[in-house]
C-alpha positions as CSV (number, residue, x, y, z in Angstrom):
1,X,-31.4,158.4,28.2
2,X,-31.9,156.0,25.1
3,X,-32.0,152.2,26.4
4,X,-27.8,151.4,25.2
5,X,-28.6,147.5,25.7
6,X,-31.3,147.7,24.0
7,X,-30.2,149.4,20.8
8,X,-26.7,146.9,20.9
9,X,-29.8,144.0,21.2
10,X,-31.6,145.1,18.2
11,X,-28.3,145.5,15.9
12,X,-27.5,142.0,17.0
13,X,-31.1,140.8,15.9
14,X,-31.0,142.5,12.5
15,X,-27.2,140.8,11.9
16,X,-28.7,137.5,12.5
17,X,-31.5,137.9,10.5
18,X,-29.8,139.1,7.1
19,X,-27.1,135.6,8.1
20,X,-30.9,133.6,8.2
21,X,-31.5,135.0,4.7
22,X,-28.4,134.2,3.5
23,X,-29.0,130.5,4.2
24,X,-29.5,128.4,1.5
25,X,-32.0,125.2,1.7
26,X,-34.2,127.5,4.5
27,X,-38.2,126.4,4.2
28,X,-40.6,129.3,2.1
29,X,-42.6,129.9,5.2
30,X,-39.4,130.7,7.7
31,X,-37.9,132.1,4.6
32,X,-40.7,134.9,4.2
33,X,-41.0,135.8,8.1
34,X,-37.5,135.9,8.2
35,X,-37.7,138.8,5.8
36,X,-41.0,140.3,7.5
37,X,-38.9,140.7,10.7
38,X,-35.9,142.0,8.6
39,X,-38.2,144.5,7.2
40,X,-39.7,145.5,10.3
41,X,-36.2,146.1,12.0
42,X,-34.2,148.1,9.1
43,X,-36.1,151.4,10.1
44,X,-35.4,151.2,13.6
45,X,-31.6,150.5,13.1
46,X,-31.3,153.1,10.3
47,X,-32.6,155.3,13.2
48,X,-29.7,153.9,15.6
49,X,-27.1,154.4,13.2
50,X,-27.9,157.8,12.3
51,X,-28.3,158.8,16.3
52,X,-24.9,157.4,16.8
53,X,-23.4,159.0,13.9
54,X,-24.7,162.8,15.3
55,X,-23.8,161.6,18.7
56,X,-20.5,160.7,17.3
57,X,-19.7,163.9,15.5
58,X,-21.1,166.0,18.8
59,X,-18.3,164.3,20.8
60,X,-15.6,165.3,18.1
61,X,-16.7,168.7,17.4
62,X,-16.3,169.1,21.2
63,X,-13.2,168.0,21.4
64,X,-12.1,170.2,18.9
65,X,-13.2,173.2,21.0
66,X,-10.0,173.0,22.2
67,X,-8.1,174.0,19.2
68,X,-7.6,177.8,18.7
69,X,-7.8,176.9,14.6
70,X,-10.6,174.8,14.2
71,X,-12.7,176.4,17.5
72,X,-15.1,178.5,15.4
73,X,-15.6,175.4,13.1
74,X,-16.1,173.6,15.8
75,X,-18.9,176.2,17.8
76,X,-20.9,175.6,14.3
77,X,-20.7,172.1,13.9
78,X,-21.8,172.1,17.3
79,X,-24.5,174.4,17.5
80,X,-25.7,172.4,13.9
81,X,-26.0,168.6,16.1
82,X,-27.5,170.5,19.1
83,X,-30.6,171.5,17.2
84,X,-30.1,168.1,15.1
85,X,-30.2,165.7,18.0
86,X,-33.4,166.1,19.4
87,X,-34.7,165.6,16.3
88,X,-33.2,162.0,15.9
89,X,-33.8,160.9,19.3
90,X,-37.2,161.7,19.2
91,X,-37.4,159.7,15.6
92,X,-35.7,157.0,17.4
93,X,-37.6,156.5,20.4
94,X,-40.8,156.3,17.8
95,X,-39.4,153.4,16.0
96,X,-38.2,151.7,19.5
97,X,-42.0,152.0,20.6
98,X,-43.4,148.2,20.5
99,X,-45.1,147.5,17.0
100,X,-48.4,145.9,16.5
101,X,-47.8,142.8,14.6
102,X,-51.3,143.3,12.8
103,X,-50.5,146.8,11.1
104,X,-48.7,145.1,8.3
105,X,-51.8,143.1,7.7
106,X,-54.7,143.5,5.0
107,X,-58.0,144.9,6.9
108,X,-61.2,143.9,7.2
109,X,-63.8,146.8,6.9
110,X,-67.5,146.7,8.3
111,X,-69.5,149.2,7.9
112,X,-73.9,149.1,8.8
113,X,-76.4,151.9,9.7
114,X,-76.7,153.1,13.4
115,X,-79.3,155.2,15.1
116,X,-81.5,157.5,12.4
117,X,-83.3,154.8,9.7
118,X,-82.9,155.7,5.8
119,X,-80.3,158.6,7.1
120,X,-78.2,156.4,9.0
121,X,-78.1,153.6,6.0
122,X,-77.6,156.6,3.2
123,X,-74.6,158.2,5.7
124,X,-73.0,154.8,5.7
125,X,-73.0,154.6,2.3
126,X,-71.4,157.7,2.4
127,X,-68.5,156.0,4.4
128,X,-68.4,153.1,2.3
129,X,-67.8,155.8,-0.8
130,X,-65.0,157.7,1.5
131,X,-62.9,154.9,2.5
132,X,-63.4,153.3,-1.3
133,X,-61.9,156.7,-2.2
134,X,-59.2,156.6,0.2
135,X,-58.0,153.0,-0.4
136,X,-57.6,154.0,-4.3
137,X,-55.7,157.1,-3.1
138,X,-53.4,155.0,-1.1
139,X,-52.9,152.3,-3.6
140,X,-54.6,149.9,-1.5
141,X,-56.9,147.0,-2.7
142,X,-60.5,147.1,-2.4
143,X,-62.7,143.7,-2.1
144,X,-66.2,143.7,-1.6
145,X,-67.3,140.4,0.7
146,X,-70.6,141.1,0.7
147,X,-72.8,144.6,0.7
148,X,-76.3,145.0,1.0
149,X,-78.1,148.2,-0.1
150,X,-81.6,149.8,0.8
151,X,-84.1,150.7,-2.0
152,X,-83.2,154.4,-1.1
153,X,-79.5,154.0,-2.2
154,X,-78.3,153.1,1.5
155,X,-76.3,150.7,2.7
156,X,-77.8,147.6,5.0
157,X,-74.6,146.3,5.6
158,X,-71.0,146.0,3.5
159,X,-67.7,143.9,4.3
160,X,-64.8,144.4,2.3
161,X,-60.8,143.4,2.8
162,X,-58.9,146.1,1.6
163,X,-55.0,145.2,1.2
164,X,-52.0,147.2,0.7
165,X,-48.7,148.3,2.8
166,X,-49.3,149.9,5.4
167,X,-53.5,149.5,5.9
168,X,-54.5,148.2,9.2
169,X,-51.8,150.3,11.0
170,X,-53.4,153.4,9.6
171,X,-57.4,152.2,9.0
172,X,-57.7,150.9,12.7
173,X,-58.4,154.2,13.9
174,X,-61.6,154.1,12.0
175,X,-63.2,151.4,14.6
176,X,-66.1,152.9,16.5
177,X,-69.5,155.2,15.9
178,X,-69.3,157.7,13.6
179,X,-72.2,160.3,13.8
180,X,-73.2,163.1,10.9
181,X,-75.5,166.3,11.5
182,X,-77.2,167.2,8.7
183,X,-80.4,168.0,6.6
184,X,-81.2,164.4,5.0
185,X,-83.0,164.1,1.7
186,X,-85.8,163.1,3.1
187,X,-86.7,165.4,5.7
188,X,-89.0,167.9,3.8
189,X,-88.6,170.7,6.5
190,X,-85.3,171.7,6.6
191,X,-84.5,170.4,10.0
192,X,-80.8,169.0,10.9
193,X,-80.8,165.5,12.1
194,X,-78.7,163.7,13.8
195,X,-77.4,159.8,12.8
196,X,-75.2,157.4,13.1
197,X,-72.9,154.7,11.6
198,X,-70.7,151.8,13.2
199,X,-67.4,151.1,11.4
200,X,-65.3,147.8,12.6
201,X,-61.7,147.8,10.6
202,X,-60.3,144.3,12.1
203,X,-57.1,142.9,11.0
204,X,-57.0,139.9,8.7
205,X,-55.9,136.9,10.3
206,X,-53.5,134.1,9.3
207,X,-54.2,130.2,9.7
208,X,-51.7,130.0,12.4
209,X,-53.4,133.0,14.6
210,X,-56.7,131.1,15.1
211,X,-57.3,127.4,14.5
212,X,-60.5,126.2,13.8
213,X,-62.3,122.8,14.0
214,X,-64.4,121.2,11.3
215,X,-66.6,120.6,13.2
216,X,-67.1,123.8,14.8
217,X,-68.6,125.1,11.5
218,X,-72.1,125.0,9.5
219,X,-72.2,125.9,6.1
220,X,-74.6,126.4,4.5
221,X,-74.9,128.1,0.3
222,X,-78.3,130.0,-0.8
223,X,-79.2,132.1,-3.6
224,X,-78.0,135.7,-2.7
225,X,-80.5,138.4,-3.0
226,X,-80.4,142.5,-2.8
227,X,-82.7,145.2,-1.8
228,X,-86.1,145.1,-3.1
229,X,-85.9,141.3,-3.8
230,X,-83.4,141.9,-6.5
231,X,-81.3,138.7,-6.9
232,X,-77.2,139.5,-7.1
233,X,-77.0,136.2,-8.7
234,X,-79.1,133.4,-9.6
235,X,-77.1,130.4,-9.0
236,X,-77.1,129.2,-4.8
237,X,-73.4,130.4,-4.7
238,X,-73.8,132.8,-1.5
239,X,-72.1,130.8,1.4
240,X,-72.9,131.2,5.1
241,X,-70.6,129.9,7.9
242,X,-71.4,130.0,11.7
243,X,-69.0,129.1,14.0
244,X,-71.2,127.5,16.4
245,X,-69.1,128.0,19.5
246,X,-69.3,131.7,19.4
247,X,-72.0,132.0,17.3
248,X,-70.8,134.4,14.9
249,X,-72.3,134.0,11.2
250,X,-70.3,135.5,8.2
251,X,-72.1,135.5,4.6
252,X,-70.5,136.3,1.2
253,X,-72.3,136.4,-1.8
254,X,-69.8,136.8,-5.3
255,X,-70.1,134.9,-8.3
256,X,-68.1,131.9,-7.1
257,X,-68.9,129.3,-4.6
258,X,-65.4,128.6,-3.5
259,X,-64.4,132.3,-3.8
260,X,-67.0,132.4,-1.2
261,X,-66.1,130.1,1.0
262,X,-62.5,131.5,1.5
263,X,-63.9,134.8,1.8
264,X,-66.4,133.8,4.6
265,X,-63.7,132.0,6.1
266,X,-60.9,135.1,5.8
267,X,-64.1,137.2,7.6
268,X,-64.7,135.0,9.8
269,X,-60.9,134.5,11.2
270,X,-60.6,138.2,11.3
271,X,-63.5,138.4,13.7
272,X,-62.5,135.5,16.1
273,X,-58.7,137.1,16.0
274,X,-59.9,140.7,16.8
275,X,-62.0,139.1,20.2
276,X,-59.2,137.2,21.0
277,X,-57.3,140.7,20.7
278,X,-59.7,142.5,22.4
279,X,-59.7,139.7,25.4
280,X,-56.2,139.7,26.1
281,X,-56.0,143.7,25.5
282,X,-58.5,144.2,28.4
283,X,-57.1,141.4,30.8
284,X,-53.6,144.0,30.3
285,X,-55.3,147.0,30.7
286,X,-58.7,146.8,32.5
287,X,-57.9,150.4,33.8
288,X,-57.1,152.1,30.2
289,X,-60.3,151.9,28.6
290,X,-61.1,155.2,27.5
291,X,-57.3,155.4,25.7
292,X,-57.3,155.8,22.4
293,X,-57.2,152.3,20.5
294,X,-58.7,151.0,23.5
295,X,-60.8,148.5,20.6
296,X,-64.1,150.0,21.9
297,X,-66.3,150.7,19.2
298,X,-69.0,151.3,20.8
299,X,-67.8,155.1,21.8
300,X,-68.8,158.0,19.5
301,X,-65.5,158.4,17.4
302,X,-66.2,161.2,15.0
303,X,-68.9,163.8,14.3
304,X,-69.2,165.1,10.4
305,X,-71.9,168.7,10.7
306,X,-72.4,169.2,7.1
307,X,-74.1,172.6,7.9
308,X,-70.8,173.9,9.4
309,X,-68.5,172.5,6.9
310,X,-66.6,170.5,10.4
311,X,-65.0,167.4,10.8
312,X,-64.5,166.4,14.8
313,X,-62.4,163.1,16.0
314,X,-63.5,163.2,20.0
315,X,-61.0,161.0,20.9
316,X,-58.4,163.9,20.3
317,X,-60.3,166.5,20.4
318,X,-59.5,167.6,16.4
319,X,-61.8,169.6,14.5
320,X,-61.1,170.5,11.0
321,X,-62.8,172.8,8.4
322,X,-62.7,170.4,5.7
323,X,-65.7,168.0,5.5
324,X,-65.3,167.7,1.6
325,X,-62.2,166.8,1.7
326,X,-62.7,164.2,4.2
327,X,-66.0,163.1,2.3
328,X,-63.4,163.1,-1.0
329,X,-61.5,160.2,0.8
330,X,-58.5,162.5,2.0
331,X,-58.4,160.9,5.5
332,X,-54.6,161.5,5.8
333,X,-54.8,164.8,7.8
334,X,-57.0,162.9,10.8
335,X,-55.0,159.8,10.4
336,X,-51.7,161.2,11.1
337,X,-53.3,163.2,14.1
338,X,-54.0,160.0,15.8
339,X,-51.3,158.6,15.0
340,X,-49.4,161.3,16.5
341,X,-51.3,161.3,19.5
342,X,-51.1,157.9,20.1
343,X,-47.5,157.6,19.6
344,X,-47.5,160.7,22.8
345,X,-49.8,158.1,24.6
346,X,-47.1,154.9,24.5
347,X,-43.8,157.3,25.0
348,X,-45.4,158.9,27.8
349,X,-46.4,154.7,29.6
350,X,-42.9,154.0,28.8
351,X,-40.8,156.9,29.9
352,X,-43.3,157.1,33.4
């Protein structure tokens, strides 16, 4: 049975919030959550309304059962919202399940070389290439913070925000080791090798989520430099911050030194939000760990065999015969999976 109190609570909510919007004199920032919320919650009563309207017409076609005239009318209008209403509860119960307040947010991508030396850095430039390819085929925005290549064309390390609708809810799944078989460039003998990449997706964070103290910070500016000894620029407009109390350092290195510092600083509250996440995700579930979106990247997410063509997510045990369309940036296919699967996971906790 749907939640009835529930539903009537959420209709209530979504009335108050389009009278809040209809206020006049209300401040910019309460102004533009007000309308967040509203946005959020305008699914999920569409879902209501349309529930009730099947569960509605199921009622009246059943009572017209009863009526010699309108009985065979009646049997098909039934039989119609009997194989209709499953259909709309289930969509309903999705948009009841509780909502990540990150997923709306702009992402921060990381992306360095594992296990496997000039393969590993070359295979995470590979990744770099594929989500690059995905964020353009989504419409999403693509930043570069900071990358650093090796003279072979890999990739040291990169950073980059992507923004758009939609993009932490669906790039989060990307958080974790990522491993490739294959024959690398450089191995003269044929011989598949196995390495690996780490990929960190973290959700940007807002001023309000984490506060930080002046004094907590050293900055510091230098001249940025790439592989080889190749300068990026030639000005002392790279910025690094530490946060000295957790001792996390963030770097950017673009043209301009403020542009820097607010990048450095958007990186670096992405990366204090996510531990804060994580922390208070494992004091709630200590005993879920190996759930999917448990926020452990240090478990091997994903295999790519280039010899066999196969794309494998472990976490849901999906393998796909489509490696060069995954390479091309078409992640949608795997994203939706775990997505799906996830969704099972939280209607499963809630109906136990």
């Amino acid at each position: 049975m749907l939640p009835e109190p529930r539903l009537a609570e959420l209709e209530r909510r979504l009335a108050y919030l389009e009278a809040r919007l209809g206020e006049p004199g209300t401040d910019p920032a309460t102004l533009a959550e007000t309308g967040r919320e509203h946005a959020r919650l305008r699914p999920v009563i569409a879902a209501i309304a349309d529930w009730r309207a099947a569960t509605r017409a199921r009622t009246e076609a059943e009572a017209l059962l009863a009526d010699p005239e309108m009985r065979a009318l009646a049997e098909e209008e039934r039989a119609r919202l009997d194989a209709l209403l499953p259909d709309l509860e289930q969509r309903l119960r999705l948009a009841l399940l509780p909502r990540d307040i990150a997923d709306d947010r702009p992402a921060i991508l990381e992306i360095r070389p594992g296990t496997g030396g000039d393969e590993a850095a070359l295979f995470a430039a590979d990744l770099m290439r594929l989500y690059q390819r995905h964020a353009e085929a989504q419409g999403w925005d693509w930043q570069v913070i900071t990358v650093a290549h090796t003279e072979l064309g890999g990739l040291r390390e990169a950073v980059v925000r992507v923004g758009g609708e939609g993009v932490f809810a669906r790039l989060k799944y990307e958080s974790g080791v990522h491993r490739v078989q294959r024959v690398p460039v450089t191995e003269s003998g044929g011989r598949i090798h196995t390495s690996a990449a780490t990929v960190a997706v973290l959700p940007e964070a807002e001023a309000v989520d984490i506060a930080i103290a002046d004094g907590d910070l050293r900055i510091e500016t230098m001249r940025a430099s790439g592989a080889g000894g190749q300068h990026v620029n030639t000005t002392d407009s790279a910025v690094r911050i530490t946060h000295l109390p957790s001792g996390i350092t963030v770097t950017s290195a673009e043209k301009s030194q403020h542009q820097n510092r607010r990048l450095a600083m958007e990186v670096l509250r992405a990366r204090l939000f996510a531990a804060e996440r994580d922390r208070q995700a494992g004091e709630r579930a200590a005993d879920r760990r190996a759930q999917l979106g448990s926020g452990d990247r240090s478990e091997r997410i994903r295999t790519y065999n280039f010899p066999q063509g196969r794309v494998t997510d472990h976490r849901i045990n999906l393998t796909l015969y489509a490696l060069g369309q995954v390479m091309a940036g078409d992640l949608t296919p795997v994203t939706d999976a775990l997505i799906a699967h996830d969704q099972a996971a939280q209607l499963a906790e809630m109906e136990a």
